[in-house]
C-alpha positions as CSV (number, residue, x, y, z in Angstrom):
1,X,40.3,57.1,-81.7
2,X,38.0,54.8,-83.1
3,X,40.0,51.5,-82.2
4,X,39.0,53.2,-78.5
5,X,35.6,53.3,-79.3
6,X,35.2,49.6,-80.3
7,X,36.8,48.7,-77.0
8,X,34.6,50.5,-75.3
9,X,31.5,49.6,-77.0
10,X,32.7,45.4,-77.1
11,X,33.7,46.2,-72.9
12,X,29.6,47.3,-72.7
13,X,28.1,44.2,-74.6
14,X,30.3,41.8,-72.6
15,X,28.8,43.9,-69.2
16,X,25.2,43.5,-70.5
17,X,25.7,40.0,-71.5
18,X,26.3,39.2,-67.9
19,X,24.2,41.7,-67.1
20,X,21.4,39.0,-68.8
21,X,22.9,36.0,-67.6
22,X,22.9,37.0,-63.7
23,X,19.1,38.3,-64.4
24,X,17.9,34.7,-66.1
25,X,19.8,33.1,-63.3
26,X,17.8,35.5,-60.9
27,X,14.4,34.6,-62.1
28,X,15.5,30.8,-62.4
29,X,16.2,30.7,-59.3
30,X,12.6,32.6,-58.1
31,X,10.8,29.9,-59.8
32,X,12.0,26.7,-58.9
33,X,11.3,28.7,-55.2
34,X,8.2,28.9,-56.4
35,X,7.5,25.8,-57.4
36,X,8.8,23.7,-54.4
37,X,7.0,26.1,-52.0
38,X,4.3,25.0,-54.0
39,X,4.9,21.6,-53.9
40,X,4.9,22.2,-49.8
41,X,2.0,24.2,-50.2
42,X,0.0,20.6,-51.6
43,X,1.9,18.2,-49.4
44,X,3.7,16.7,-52.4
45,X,7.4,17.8,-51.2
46,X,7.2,18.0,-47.7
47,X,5.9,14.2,-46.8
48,X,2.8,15.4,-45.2
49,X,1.4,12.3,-46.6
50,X,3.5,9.9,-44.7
51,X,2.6,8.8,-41.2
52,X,4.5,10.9,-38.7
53,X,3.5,7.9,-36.5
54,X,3.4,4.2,-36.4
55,X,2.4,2.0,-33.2
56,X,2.0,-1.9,-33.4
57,X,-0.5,-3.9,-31.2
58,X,-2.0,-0.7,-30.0
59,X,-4.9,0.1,-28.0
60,X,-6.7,3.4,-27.0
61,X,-9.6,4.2,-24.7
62,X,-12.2,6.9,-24.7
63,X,-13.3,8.0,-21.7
64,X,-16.6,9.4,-20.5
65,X,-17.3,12.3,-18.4
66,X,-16.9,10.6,-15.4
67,X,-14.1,8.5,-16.1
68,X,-15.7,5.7,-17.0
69,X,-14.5,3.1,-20.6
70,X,-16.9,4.4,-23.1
71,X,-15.3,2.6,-25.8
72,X,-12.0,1.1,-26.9
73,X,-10.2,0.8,-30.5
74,X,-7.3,-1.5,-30.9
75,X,-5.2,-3.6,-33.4
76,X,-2.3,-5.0,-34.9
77,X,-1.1,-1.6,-36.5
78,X,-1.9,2.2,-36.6
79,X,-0.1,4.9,-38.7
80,X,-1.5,8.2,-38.3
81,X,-1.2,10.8,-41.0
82,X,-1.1,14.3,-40.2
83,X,-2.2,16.1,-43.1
84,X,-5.6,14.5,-42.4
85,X,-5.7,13.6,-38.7
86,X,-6.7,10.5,-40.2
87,X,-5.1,6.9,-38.7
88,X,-4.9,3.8,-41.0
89,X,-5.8,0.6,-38.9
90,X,-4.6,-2.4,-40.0
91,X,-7.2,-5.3,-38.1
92,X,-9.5,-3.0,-36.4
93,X,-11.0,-3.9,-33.2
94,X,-13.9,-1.3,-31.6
95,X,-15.3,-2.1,-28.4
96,X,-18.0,0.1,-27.1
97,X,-18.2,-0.2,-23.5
98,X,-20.9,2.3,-22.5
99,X,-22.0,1.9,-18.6
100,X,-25.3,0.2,-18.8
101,X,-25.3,-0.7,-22.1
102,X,-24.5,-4.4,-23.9
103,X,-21.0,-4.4,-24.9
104,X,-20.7,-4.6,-28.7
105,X,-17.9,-5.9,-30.5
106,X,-16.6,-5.3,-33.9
107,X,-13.9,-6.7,-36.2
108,X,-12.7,-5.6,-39.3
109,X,-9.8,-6.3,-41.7
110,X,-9.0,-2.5,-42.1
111,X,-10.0,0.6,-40.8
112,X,-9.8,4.1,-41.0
113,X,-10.3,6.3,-37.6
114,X,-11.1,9.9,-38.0
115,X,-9.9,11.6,-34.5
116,X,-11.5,14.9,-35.0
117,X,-14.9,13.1,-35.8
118,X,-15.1,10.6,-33.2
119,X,-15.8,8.1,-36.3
120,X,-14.5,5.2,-37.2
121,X,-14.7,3.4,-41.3
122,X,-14.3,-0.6,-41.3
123,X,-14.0,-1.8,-44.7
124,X,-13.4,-5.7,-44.9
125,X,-15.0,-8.7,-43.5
126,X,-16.6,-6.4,-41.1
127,X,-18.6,-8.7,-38.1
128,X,-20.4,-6.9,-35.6
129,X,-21.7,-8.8,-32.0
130,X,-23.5,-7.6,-29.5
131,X,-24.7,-10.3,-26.4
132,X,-28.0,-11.1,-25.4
133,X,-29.6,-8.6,-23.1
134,X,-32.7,-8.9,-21.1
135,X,-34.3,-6.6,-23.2
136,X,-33.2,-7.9,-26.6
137,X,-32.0,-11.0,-28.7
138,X,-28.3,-11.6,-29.5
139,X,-27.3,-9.6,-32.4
140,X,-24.9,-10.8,-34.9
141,X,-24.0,-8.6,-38.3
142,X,-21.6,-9.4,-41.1
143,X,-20.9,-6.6,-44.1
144,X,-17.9,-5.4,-45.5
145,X,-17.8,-1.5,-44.6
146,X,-19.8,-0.1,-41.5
147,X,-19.5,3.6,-40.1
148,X,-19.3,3.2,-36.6
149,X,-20.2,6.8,-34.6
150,X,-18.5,6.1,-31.4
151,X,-19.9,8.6,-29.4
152,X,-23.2,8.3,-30.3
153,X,-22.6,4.3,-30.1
154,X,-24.6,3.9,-33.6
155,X,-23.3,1.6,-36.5
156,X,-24.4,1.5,-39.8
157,X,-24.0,0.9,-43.8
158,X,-25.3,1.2,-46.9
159,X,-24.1,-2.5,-47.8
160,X,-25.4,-5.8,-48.0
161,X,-26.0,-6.9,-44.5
162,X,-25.9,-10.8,-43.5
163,X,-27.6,-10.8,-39.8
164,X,-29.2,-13.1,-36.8
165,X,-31.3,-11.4,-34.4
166,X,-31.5,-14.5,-31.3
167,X,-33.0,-17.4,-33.5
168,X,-34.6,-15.1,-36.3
169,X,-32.2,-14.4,-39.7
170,X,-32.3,-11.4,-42.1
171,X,-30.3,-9.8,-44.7
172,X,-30.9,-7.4,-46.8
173,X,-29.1,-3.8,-47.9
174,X,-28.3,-1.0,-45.2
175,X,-28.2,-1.1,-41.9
176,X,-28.5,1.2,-38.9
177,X,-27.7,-0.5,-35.1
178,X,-28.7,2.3,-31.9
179,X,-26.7,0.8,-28.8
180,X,-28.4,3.2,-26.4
181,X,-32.2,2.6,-27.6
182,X,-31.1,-1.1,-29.2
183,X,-33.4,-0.3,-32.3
184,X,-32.5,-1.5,-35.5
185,X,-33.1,-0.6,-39.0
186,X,-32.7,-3.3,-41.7
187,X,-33.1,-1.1,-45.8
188,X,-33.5,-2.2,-48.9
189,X,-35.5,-5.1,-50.0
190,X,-34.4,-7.9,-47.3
191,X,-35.9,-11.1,-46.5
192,X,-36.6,-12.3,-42.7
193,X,-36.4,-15.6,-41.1
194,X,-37.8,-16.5,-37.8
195,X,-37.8,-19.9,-36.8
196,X,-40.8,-21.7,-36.5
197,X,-42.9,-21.7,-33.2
198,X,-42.7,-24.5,-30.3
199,X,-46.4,-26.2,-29.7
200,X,-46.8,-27.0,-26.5
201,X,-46.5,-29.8,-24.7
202,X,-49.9,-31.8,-24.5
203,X,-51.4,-32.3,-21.1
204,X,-50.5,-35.9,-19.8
């Protein structure tokens, strides 16, 4: 009878040992679910942080209201990230072509364009030129990072700024550029350079 009983009872441990086992293999398996949905969760497993898309010598245009160029971005390589909405620019070129305003151009060696902002970051031998107009003088800028609002066709930094304004020179630290009014704003403590003044001619 009791050779019986030790069967039984060494039957039992052997069912609760896998019993245990299947249960620790249970909650192993519920926390490494855990942690990759986690990992998903903060973009670490799931690539979110690579480009879902990546276009050479692009070029895109923003249209106004009436179907009119309002401005155009382009260069030699885009690669958009979704996690963001955030496209990394390698060469930037922004062109603002705004009916009735001065076209102004600007280069840069990287960029970043922010699609749900309408705003664009150059960072990198940025150089800014806008043409002579008959209301204003040639502007020429060079800093390396400018925040260019597209829509509102405004450029500016918080940067050393290297500038000619027609014949005058300035530089000096920050910088705000309005296309539509053609104001501009030079910060900081800069200096100003206008070249000197053309006597007239005596009468013969």
């Amino acid at each position: 009878m009791a050779t019986y009983v030790n069967k039984r009872t060494a039957h039992r441990w052997r069912l609760l040992a896998l019993m245990l086992t299947a249960v620790f293999f249970a909650f192993g398996s519920f926390w490494l679910l855990q942690a990759v949905q986690t990992d998903d969760a903060t973009g670490v497993g799931n690539g979110l942080n690579e480009p879902d898309y990546i276009v050479e010598n692009f070029s895109f245009v923003r249209m106004t209201e009436h179907g009119a160029p309002r401005y155009v971005v382009s260069g030699a390589r885009l690669a958009h990230h979704p996690d963001n909405d955030v496209s990394e620019v390698t060469r930037p070129v922004v062109e603002s072509m705004a009916p009735g305003r001065p076209r102004m151009t600007m280069h840069a060696d990287r960029g970043q364009v922010y699609h749900g902002e309408d705003r664009v970051e150059l960072m990198g031998n940025v150089d800014v030129n806008r043409p002579a107009t008959p209301k204003s003088a040639a502007l020429r800028a060079k800093t390396e990072a400018l925040t260019v609002l597209a829509d509102d066709e405004i450029v500016k930094t918080d940067r050393p700024v290297q500038m000619t304004l027609g014949a005058a020179s300035a530089n000096g630290v920050g910088m705000v550029a309005e296309n539509p009014t053609q104001k501009l704003h030079l910060g900081g403590r800069g200096q100003i350079v206008y070249p000197p003044r053309t006597s007239p001619a005596p009468n013969q």
